[in-house]
C-alpha positions as CSV (number, residue, x, y, z in Angstrom):
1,X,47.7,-74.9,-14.9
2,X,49.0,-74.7,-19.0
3,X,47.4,-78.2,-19.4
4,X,44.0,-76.7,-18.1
5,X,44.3,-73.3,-20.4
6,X,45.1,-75.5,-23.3
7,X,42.4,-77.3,-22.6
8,X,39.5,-74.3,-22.1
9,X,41.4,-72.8,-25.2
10,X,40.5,-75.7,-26.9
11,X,36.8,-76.0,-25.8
12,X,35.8,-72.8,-26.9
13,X,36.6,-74.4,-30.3
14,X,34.5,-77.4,-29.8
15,X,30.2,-78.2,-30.8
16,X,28.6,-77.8,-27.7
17,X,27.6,-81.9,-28.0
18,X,31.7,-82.7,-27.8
19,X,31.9,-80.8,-25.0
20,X,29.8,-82.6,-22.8
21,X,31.2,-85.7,-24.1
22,X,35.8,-84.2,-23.8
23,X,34.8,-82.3,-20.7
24,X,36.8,-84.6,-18.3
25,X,40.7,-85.0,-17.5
26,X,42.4,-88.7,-18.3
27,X,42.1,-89.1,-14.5
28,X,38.3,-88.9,-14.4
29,X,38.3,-85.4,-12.4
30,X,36.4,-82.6,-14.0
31,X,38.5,-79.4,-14.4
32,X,38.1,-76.3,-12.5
33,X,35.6,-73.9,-14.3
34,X,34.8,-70.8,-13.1
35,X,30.4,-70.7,-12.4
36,X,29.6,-66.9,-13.6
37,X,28.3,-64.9,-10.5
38,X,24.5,-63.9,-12.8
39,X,24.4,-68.2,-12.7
40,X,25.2,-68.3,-9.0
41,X,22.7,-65.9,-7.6
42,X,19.9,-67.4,-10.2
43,X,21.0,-71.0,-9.0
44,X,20.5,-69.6,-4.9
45,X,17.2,-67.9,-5.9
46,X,15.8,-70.6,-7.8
47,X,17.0,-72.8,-4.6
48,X,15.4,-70.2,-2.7
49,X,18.3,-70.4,-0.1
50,X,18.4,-68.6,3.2
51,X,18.8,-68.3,7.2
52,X,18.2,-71.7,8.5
53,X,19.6,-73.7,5.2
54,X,22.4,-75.9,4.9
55,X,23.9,-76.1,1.8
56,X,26.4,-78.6,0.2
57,X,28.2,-77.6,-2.9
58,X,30.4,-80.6,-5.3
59,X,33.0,-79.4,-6.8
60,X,33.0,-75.5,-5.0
61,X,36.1,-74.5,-6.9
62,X,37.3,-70.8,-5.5
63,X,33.8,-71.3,-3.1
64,X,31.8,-68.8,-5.2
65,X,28.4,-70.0,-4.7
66,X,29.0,-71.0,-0.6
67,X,29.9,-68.0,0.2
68,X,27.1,-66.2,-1.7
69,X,24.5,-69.0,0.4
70,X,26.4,-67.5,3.5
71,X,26.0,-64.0,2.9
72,X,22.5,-65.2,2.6
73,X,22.8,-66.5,6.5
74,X,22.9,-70.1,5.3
75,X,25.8,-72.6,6.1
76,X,27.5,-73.9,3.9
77,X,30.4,-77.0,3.2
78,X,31.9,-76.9,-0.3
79,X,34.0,-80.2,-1.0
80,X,36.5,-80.5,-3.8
81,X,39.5,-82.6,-5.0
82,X,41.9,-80.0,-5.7
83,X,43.2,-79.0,-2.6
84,X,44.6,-75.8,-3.7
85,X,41.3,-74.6,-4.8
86,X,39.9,-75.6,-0.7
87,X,42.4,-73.5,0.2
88,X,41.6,-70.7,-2.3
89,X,37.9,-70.9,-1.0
90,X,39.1,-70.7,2.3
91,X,40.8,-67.7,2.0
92,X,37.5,-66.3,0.0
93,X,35.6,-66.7,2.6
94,X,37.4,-65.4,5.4
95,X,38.0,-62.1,2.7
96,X,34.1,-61.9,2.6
97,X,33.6,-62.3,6.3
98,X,31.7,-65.2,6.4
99,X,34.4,-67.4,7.5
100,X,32.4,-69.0,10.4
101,X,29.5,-70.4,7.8
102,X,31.6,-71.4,5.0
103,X,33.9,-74.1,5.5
104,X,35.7,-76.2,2.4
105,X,36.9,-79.7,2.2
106,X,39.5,-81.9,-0.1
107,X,37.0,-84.4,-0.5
108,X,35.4,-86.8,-3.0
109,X,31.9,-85.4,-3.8
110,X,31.1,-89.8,-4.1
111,X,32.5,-90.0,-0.6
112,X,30.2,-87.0,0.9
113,X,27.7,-87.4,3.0
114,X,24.7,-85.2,2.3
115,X,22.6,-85.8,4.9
116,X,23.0,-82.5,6.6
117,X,21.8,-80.7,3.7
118,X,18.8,-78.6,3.0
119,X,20.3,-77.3,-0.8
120,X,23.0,-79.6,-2.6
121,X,24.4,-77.4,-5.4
122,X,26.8,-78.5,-8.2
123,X,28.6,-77.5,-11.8
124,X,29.3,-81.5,-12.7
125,X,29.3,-83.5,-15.8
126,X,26.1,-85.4,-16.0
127,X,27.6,-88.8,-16.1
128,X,28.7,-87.4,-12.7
129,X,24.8,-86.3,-11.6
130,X,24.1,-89.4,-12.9
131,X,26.2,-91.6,-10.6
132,X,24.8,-89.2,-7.3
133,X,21.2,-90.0,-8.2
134,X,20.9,-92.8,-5.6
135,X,22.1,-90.9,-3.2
136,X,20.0,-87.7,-3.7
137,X,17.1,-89.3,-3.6
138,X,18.0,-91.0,-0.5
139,X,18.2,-87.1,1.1
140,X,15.0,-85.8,3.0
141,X,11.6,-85.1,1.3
142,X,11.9,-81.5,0.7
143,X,15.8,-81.1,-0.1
144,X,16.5,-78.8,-3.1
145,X,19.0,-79.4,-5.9
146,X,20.5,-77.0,-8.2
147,X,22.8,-78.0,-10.9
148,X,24.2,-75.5,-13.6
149,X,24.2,-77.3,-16.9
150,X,23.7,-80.7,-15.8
151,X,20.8,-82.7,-15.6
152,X,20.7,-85.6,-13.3
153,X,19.9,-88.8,-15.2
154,X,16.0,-90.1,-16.0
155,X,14.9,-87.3,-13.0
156,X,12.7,-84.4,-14.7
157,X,13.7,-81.4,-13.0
158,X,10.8,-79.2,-10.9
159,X,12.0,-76.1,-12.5
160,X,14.3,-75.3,-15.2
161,X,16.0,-72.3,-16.6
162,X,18.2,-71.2,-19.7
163,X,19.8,-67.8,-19.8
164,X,22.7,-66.0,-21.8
165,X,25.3,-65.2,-19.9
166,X,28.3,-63.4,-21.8
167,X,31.0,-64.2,-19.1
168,X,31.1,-67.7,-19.3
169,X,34.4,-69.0,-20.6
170,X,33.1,-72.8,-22.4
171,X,30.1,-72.9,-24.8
172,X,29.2,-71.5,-27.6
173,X,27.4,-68.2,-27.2
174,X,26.8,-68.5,-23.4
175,X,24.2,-70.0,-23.2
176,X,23.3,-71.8,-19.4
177,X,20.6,-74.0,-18.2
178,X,20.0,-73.8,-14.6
179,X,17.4,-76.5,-13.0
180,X,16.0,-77.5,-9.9
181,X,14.4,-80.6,-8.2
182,X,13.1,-81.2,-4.6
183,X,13.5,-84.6,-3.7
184,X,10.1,-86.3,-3.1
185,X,8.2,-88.0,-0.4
186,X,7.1,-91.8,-1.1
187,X,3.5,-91.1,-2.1
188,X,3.3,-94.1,-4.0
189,X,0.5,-96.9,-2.8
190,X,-3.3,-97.3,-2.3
191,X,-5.2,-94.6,-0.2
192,X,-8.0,-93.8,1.8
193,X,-10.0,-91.1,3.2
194,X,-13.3,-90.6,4.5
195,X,-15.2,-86.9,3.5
196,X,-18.0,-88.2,5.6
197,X,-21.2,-86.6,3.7
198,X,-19.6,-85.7,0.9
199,X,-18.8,-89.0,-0.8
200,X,-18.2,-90.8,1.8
201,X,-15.1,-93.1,1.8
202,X,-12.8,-91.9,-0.9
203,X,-9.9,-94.1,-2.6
204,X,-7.0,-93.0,-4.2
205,X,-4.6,-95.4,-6.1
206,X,-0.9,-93.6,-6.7
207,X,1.9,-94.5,-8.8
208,X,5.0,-92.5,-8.8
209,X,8.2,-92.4,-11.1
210,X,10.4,-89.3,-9.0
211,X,7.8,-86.7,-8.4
212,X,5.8,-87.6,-11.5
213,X,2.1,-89.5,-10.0
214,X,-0.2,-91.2,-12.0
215,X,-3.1,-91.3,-9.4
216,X,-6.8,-92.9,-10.0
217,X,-9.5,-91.5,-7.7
218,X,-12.7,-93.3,-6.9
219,X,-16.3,-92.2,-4.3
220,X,-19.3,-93.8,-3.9
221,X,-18.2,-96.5,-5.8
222,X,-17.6,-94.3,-9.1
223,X,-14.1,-93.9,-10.8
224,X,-13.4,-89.7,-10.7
225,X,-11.1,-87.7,-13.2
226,X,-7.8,-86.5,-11.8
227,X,-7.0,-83.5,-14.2
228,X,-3.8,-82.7,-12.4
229,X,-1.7,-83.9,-9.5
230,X,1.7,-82.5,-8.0
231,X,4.0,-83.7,-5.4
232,X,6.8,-80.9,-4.6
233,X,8.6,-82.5,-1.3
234,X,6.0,-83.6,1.4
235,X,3.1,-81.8,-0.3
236,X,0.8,-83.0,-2.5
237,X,-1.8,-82.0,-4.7
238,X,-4.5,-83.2,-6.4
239,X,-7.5,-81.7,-8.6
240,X,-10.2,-84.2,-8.8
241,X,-14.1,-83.6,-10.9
242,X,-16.7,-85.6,-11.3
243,X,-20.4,-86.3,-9.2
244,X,-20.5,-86.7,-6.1
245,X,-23.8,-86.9,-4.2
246,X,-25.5,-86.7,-7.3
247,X,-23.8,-82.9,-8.1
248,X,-21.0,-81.9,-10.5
249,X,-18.1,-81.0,-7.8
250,X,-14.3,-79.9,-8.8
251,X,-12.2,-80.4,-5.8
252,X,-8.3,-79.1,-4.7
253,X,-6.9,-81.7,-2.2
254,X,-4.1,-80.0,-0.8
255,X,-1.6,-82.0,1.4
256,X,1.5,-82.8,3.5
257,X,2.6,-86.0,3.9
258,X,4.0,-87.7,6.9
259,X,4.8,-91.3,6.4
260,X,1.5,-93.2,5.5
261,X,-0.6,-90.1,6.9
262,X,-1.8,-87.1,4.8
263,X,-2.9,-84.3,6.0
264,X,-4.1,-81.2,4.5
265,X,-7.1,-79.7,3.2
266,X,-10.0,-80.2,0.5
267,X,-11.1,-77.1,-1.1
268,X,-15.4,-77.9,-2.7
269,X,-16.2,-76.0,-5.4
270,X,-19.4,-76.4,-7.6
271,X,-19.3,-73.0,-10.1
272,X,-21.1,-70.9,-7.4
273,X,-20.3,-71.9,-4.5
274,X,-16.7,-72.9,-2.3
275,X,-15.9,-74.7,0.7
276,X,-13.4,-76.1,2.9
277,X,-13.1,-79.4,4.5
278,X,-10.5,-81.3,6.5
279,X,-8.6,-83.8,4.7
280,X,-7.0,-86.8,5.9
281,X,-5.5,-89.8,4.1
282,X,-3.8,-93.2,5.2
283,X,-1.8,-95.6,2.9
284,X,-3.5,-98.9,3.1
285,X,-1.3,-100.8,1.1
């Protein structure tokens, strides 16, 4: 316990670069810090965690942000090394009343399966996040993670937050970066779809890096400019102008994917006028 004082003690001393680059024991563990409760509920929001979640925390410490995802109506596992801090969490939760959706493990987050889980949450080092990349993206399409200062590797986050918060004990001037990424579906691949009058058979070809798409569009033998594209999970969406039929057309495919099926919905719009079509799309190649 003096080793770990020392230690914070010493921190608060430190550039925030050598933080990142001391904040490790000799053993490889990261040390117990304590996640300040304005961070928590911005990381649950942000996650948008609720009834029907299950949420997975690495490295829970004293079970903070599990037991705020249960008073939420969530379930929740939180997995740690130290098993004097399980038991601390343990006793959190039953003291909040939530004791039958929080539950706390002496585990090693490498050796956790995270199948189960809807929202993964952490407070890691990001050469940890790092090492966990293969893994998250191996979760569900859909899945939401929230780390507190701790990107995860090459992986852009979806959303991303920095706030003060004058409680935290590391850092200079408080200063915390919450982000967020939903793992994606495989939308990478040649597509087609057929809009019967307008345009016919319609060819998409997508290229994907995470949730990032490059995606080329093509009708009635004519290459079409994609001015945006986002893929958040299983949904997709694309905005796609150019002439079709002869007349200027901006359209808003909007879609969920299913393996090598798409379906969704194509909003038509021409300046004056809008319409709606069915969409459907299947990966060819």
């Amino acid at each position: 316990m003096l080793k770990r004082l020392l230690f914070a003690a010493c921190m608060l001393a430190l550039p925030a670069q050598a933080q990142t680059q001391a904040w490790a024991w000799d053993d490889g563990t990261v040390p117990f810090v304590v996640t300040p409760m304005e961070i928590v509920e911005r990381m649950l929001r942000m996650a948008e965690v609720g009834p029907g979640d299950t949420l997975i925390d690495l490295g829970s410490g004293d079970g903070r942000i599990v037991i705020e995802a249960a008073k939420r109506g969530a379930r929740g596992l939180g997995v740690d090394l130290d098993p004097s801090l399980v038991k601390l969490a343990t006793e959190n939760a039953r003291r909040a009343g939530v004791a039958e959706r929080a539950r706390f493990e002496t585990r090693d987050i490498f050796e956790t399966d995270l199948s189960s889980a809807s929202v993964v949450s952490m407070y890691l080092l990001p050469d940890f996040n790092a090492k966990l990349l293969p893994a998250l993206l191996r979760l569900k399409p859909g899945t939401r993670i929230v780390s507190h200062d701790g990107g995860i590797g090459a992986w852009p986050p979806d959303e991303k937050l920095e706030m003060r918060t004058p409680e935290k004990t590391v850092g200079l001037g408080g200063l915390s970066k919450v982000e967020l990424w939903i793992v994606p579906a495989n939308a990478a691949g040649r597509w087609t779809s057929d809009l019967g009058a307008h345009g016919g058979r319609w060819r998409f070809q997508i290229t994907q890096e995470f949730q990032v798409l490059d995606v080329d569009a093509r009708a009635e033998g004519r290459d079409l400019l994609v001015r945006a594209s986002r893929l958040r999970g299983n949904e997709i969406k694309l905005v796609v102008t150019g002439l079709v039929g002869g007349h200027a057309w901006h359209h808003l495919f909007v879609g969920r994917m299913n393996g090598d099926a798409i379906t969704g919905e194509l909003t038509l719009s021409d300046g004056e006028t809008t319409r709606k079509l069915p969409w459907r799309a299947e990966r060819t190649k």
